[in-house]
C-alpha positions as CSV (number, residue, x, y, z in Angstrom):
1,X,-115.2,33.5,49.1
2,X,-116.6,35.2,46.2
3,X,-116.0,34.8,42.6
4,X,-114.2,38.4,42.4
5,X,-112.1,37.8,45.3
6,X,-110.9,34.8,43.7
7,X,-110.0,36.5,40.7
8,X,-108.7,39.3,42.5
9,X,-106.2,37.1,44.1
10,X,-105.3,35.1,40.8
11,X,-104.4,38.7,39.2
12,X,-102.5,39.7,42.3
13,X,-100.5,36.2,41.9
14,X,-99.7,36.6,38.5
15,X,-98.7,39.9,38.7
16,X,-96.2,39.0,40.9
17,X,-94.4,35.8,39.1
18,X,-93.8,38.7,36.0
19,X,-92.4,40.8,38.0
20,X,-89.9,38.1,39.6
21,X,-89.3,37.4,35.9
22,X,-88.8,40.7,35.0
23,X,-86.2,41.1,37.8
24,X,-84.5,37.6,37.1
25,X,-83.9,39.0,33.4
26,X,-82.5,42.1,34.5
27,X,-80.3,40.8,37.0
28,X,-79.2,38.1,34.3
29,X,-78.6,41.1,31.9
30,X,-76.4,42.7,35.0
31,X,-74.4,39.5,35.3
32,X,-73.6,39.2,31.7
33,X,-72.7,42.9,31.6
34,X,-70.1,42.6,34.5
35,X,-68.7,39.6,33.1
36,X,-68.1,41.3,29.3
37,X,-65.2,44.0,28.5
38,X,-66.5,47.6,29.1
39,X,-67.2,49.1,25.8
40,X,-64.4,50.8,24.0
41,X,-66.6,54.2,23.8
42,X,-67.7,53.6,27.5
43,X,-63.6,53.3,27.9
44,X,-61.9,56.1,30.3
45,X,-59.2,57.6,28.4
46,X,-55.3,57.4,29.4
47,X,-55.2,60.8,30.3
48,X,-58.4,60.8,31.9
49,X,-56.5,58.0,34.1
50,X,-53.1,59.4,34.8
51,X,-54.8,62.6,36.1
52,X,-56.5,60.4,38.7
53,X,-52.5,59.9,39.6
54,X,-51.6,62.0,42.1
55,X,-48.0,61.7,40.8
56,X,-49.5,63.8,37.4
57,X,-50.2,66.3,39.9
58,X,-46.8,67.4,41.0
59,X,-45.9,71.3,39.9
60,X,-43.9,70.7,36.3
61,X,-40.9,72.7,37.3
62,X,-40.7,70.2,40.4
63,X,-41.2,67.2,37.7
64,X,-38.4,68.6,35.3
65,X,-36.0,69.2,38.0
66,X,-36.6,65.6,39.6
67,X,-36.1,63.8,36.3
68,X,-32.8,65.7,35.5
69,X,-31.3,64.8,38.8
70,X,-32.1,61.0,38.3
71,X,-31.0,61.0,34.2
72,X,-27.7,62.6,35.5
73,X,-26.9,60.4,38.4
74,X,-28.0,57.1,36.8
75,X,-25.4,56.5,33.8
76,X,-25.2,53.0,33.8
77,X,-27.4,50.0,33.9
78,X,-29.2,48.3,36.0
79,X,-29.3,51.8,38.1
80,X,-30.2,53.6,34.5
81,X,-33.8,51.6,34.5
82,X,-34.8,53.7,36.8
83,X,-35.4,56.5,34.2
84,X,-37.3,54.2,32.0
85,X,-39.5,53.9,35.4
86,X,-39.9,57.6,35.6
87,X,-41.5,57.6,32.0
88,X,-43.2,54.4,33.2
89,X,-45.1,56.4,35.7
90,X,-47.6,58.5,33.7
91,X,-47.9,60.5,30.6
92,X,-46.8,63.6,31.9
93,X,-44.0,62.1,33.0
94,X,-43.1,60.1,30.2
95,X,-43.3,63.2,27.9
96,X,-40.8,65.2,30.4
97,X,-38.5,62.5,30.0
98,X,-38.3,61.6,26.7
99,X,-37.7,65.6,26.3
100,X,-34.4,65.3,28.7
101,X,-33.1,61.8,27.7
102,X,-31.1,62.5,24.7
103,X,-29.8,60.3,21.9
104,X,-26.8,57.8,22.0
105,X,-25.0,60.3,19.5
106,X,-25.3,62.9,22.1
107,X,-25.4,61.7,25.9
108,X,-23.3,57.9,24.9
109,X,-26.5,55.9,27.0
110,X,-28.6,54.0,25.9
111,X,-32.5,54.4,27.5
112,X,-35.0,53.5,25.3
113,X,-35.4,50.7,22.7
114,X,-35.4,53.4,20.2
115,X,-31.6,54.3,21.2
116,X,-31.0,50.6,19.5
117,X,-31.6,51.9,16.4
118,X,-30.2,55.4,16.8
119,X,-26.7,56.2,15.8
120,X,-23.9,55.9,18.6
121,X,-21.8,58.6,19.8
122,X,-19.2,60.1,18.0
123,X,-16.2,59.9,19.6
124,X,-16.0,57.2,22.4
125,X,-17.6,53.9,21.3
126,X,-20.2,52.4,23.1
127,X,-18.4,49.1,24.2
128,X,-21.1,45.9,24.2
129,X,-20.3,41.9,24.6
130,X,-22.0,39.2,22.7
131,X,-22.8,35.6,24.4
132,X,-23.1,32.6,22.3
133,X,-25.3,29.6,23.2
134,X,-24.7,26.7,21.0
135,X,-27.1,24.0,21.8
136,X,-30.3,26.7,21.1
137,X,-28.2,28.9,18.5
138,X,-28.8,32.3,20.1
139,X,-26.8,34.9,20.4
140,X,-26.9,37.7,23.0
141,X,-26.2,41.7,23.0
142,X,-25.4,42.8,26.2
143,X,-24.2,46.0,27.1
144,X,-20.9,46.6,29.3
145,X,-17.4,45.7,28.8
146,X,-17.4,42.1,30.1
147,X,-19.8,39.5,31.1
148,X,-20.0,39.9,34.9
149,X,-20.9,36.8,37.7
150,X,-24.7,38.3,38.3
151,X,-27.5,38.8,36.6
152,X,-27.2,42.4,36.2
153,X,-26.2,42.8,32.4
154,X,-28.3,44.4,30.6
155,X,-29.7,42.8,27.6
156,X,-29.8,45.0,24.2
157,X,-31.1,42.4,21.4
158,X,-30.7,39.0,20.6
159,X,-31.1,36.8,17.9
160,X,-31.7,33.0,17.1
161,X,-30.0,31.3,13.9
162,X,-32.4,29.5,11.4
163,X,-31.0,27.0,9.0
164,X,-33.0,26.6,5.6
165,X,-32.3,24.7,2.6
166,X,-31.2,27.9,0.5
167,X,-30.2,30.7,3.0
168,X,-29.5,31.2,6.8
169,X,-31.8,33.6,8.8
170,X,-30.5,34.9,12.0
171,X,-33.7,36.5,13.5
172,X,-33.0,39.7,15.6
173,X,-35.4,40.5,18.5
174,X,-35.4,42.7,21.8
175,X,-35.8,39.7,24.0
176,X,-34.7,36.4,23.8
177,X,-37.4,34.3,24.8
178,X,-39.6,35.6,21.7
179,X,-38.3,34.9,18.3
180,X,-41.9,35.5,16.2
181,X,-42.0,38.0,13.3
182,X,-46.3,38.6,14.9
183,X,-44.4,40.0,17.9
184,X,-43.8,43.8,18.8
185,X,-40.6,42.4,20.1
186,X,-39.2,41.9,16.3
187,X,-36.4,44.3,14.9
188,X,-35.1,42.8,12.0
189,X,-33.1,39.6,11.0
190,X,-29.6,39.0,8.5
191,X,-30.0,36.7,5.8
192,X,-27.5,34.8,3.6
193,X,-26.9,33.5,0.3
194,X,-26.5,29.5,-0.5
195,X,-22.8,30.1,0.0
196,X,-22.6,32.6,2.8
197,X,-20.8,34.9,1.4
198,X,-23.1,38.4,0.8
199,X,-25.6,39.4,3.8
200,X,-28.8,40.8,3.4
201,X,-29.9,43.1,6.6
202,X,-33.6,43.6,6.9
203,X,-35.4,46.1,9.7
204,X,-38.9,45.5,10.6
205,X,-39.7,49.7,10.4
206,X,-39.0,52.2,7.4
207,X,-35.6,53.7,7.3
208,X,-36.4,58.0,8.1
209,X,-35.3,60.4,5.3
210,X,-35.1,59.7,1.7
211,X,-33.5,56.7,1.3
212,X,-36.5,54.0,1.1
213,X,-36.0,50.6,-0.2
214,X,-38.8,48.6,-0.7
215,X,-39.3,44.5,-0.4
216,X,-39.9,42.9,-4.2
217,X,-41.1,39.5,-2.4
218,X,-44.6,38.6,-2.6
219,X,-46.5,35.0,-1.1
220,X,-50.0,37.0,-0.6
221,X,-51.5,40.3,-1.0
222,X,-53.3,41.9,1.9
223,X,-54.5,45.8,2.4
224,X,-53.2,47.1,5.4
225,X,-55.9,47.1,7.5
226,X,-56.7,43.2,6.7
227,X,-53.3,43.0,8.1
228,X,-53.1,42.5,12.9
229,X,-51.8,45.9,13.8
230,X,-49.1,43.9,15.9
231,X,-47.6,42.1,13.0
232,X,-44.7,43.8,11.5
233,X,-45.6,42.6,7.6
234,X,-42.6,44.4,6.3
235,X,-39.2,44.3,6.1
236,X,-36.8,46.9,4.2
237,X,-33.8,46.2,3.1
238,X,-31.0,49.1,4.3
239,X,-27.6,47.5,4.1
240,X,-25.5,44.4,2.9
241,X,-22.6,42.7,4.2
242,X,-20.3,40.9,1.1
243,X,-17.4,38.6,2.1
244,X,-14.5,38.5,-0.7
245,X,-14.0,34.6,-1.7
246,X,-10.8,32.8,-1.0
247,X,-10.1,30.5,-4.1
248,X,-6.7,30.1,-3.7
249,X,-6.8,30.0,0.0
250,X,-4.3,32.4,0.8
251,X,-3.3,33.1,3.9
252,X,-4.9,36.1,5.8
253,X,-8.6,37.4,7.9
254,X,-11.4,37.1,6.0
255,X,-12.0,40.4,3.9
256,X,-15.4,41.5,3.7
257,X,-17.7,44.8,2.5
258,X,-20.5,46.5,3.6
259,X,-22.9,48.7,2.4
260,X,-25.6,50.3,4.3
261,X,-28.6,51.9,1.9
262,X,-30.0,53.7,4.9
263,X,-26.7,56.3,5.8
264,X,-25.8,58.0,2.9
265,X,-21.6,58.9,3.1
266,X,-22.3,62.2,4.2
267,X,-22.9,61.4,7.4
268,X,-19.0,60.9,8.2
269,X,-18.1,64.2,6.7
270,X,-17.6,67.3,8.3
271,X,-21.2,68.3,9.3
272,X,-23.1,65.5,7.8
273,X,-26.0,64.0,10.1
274,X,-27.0,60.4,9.9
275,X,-30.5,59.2,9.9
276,X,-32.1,59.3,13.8
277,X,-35.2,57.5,14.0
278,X,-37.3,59.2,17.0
279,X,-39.8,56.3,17.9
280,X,-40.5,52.7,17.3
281,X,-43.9,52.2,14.9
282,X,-47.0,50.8,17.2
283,X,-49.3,49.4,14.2
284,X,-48.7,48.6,10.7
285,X,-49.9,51.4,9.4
286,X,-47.1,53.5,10.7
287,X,-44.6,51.2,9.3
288,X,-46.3,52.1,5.8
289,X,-46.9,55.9,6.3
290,X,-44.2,56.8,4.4
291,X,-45.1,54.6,1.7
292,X,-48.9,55.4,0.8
293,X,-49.3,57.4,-2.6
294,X,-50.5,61.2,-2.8
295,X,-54.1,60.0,-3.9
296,X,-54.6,58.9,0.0
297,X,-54.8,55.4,-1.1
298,X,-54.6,52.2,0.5
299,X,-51.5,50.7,0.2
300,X,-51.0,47.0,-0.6
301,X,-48.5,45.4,1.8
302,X,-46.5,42.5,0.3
303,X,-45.9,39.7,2.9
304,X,-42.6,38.2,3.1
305,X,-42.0,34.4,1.0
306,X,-38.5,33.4,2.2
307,X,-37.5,31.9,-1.8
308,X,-37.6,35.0,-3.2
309,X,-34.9,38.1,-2.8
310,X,-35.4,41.5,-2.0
311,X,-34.4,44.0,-5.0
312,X,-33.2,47.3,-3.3
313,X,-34.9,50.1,-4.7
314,X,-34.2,53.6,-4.2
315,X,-36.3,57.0,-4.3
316,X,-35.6,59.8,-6.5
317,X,-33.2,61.8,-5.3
318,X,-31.2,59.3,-2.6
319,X,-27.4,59.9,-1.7
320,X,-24.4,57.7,-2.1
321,X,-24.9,54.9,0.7
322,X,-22.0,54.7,3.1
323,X,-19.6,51.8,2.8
324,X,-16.9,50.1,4.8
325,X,-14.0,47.9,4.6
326,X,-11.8,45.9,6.6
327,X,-9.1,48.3,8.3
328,X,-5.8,46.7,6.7
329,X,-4.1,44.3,9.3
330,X,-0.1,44.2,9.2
331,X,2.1,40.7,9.7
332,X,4.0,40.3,12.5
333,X,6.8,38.5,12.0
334,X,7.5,37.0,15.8
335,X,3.9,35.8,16.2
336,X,3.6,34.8,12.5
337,X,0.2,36.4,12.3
338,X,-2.0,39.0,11.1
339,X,-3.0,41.6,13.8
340,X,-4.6,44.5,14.5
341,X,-4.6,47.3,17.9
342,X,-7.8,46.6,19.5
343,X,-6.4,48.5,22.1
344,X,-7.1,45.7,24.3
345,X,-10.6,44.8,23.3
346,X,-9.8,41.4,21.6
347,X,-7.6,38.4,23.4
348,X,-8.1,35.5,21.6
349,X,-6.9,35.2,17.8
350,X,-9.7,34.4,15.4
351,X,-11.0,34.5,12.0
352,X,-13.9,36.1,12.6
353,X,-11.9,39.3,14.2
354,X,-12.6,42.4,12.2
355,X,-12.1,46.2,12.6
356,X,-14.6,48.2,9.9
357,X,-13.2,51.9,8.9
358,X,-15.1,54.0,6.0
359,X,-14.3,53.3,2.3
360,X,-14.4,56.9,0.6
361,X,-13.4,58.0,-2.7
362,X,-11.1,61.3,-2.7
363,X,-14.3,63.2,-4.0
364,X,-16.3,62.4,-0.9
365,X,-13.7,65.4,1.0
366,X,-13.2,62.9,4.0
367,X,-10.2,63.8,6.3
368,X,-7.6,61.5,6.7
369,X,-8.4,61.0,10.8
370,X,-12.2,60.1,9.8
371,X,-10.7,57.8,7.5
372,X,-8.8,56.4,9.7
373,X,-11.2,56.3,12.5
374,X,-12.9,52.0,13.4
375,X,-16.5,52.6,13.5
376,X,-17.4,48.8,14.3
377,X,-14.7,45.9,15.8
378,X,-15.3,42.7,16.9
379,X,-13.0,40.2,18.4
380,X,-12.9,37.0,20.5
381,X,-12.0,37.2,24.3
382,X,-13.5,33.8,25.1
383,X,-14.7,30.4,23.7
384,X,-18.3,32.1,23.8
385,X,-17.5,35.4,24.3
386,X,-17.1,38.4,21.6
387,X,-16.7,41.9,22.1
388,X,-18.6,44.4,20.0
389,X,-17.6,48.4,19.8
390,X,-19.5,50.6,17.7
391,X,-19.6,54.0,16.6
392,X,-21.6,57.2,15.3
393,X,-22.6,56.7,12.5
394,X,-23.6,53.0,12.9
395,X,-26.6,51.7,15.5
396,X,-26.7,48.7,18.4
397,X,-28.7,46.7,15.7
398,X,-26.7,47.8,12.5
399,X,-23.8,46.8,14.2
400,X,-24.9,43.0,15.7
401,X,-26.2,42.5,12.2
402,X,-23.2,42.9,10.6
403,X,-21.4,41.4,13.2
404,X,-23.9,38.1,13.1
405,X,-23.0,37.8,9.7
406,X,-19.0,36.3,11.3
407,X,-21.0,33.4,12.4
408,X,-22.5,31.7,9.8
409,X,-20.4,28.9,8.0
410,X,-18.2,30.3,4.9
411,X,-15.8,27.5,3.8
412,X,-15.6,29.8,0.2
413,X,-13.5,32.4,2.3
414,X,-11.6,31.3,4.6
């Protein structure tokens, strides 16, 4: 064999281990790519996706009319999740629905976590149960008139009582396996003074319209965007809940106040709307929208120390907040007790029974039947079991705060 040959063959060779080189680095490269998250610019789009759906395809008068017949027919739950299915579906569909499904105040249901925080109907209450656990210190919102044998209940919020050394937290959240203020499942939360006697109710999202109040409590300083877009930083104050104290232990229910920052006491006159939140916030920087300055600049978002209190504060212009009191119980004489006509609601005396009516002011022009008219009661009916109605212009959640605020320990008040 010749020199050149040999060469030849030697070239030939190493060409070839390159190129098996070349291909195990590609295919390495391919491996490592299949393995990794597709880019978020290489990303298909939600729309892009729920087109590929053939149910997206379906003629929208069809859509309309096939929604309507199942949010008329399904008025109760567990058959109403199946419009919360419907909007589950795709986008199309979820923006049909949420165009039919009306508010609490309106239709009486509730659909959507946003109707928690919506204001009920205004005539007929909607009629909810609470379950107590007392080895975990839960407490949990259903919805219905009694506790029934299955599973079926539908749970509205819940809410896990936390003991500290100068206040006690009862932290509200829309399931009650998840108690974590980092969690898109957090509402809000009640907190109390050293003696348990005033209320402090805080809700994880801005209250809509003018009234604004703003947290004065400060542990660390963070811009917005340093901040997870799940973690709801915030809380504003809209309402408190003061129980009278009861120093010469006199005999009668416990007499408590409540003031709620976020409905201003028009609301219950003739006309007069109440605040209707339209959608939960999704990042942070919703939650803050209505608090960044005319500039366009970044807003500094206060997180929350638990020592230090909250200082309501109010933007110009705001409206009276709404207030209510404890509708006046009479003594009857045969049963040597106070009581009150829950109308069948309530069974078992208690302390912690309550029926709240509106405290106006002749000025307010507030007819006598609105007036007269319970727009939150509570009561016992078992040694675990409360019932909770509640009215327009309170929400699910302003209502279990307040009504949270009957558990906590008051020895100055009763």
């Amino acid at each position: 064999m010749s020199l050149k040959s040999i060469m030849r063959e030697l070239k030939e060779l190493k060409d070839g281990i390159g190129n098996m080189s070349k291909r195990g680095d590609q295919s390495k490269l391919w491996r490592s790519r299949t393995r990794s998250h597709v880019a978020p610019d290489e990303a298909p789009l939600e729309s892009q996706l729920s087109e590929q759906s053939p149910w997206a395809n379906l003629p929208p008068e069809l859509l309309l009319d096939i929604i309507q017949r199942v949010e008329e027919s399904e008025t109760a739950w567990p058959a109403r999740a199946v419009v919360v299915f419907c909007a589950a579906v795709c986008r199309s569909w979820r923006e049909i629905t949420k165009e039919i499904v009306k508010t609490p105040e309106q239709c009486g249901r509730l659909t959507f976590p946003i109707s928690l925080k919506q204001p009920g109907p205004r005539e007929s209450p909607i009629q909810c149960y609470i379950r107590r656990d007392r080895t975990s210190s839960t407490y949990l919102l259903f919805y219905g008139l009694v506790p029934s044998e299955g599973e079926s209940d539908k749970l509205l919020l819940a809410a896990r009582k936390v003991r500290r050394a100068t206040c006690t937290d009862f932290v509200i959240s829309l399931v009650a396996d998840d108690f974590s203020r980092a969690s898109n499942t957090y509402v809000g939360k009640l907190r109390s003074n050293f003696l348990g006697t005033k209320f402090t109710v805080y809700d994880s999202q801005p209250p809509c319209g003018s009234m604004i109040q703003s947290t004065a409590r400060l542990s660390r300083r963070f811009h917005s965007k340093q901040v997870s877009p799940r973690l709801p930083a915030c809380n504003y104050s809209i309402g408190t809940v003061t129980y009278e104290l009861n120093v010469l232990r006199t005999r009668g229910p416990r007499r408590m106040h409540c003031i709620l920052h976020s409905i201003p006491v028009s609301a219950i006159q003739e006309g007069g709307t109440a605040p209707t939140p339209s959608a939960l916030p999704q990042s942070l920087d919703e939650q803050l929208s209505p608090l960044h300055n005319s500039k366009g600049k970044e807003q500094i978002v206060d997180t929350i120390s638990p020592s230090i209190r909250a200082t309501p504060v109010f933007s110009p212009g705001s409206r009276e907040p709404l207030a209510l009191k404890n509708k006046a119980p009479r003594w009857h004489e045969q049963l040597q007790c106070w009581c009150l006509n829950f109308k069948g609601r309530v069974t078992v005396a208690s302390v912690k029974n309550f029926q709240l009516v509106a405290a106006v002011e002749p000025s307010h022009n507030v007819s006598p039947e609105e007036q007269e008219k319970v727009i939150l009661q509570f009561g016992k009916i078992g040694k675990d079991i409360f019932t909770m109605d509640y009215r327009y212009p309170l929400s699910a959640f302003q209502a279990f705060a307040i009504s949270l605020s009957c558990f906590d320990t008051k020895p100055a008040c009763e």
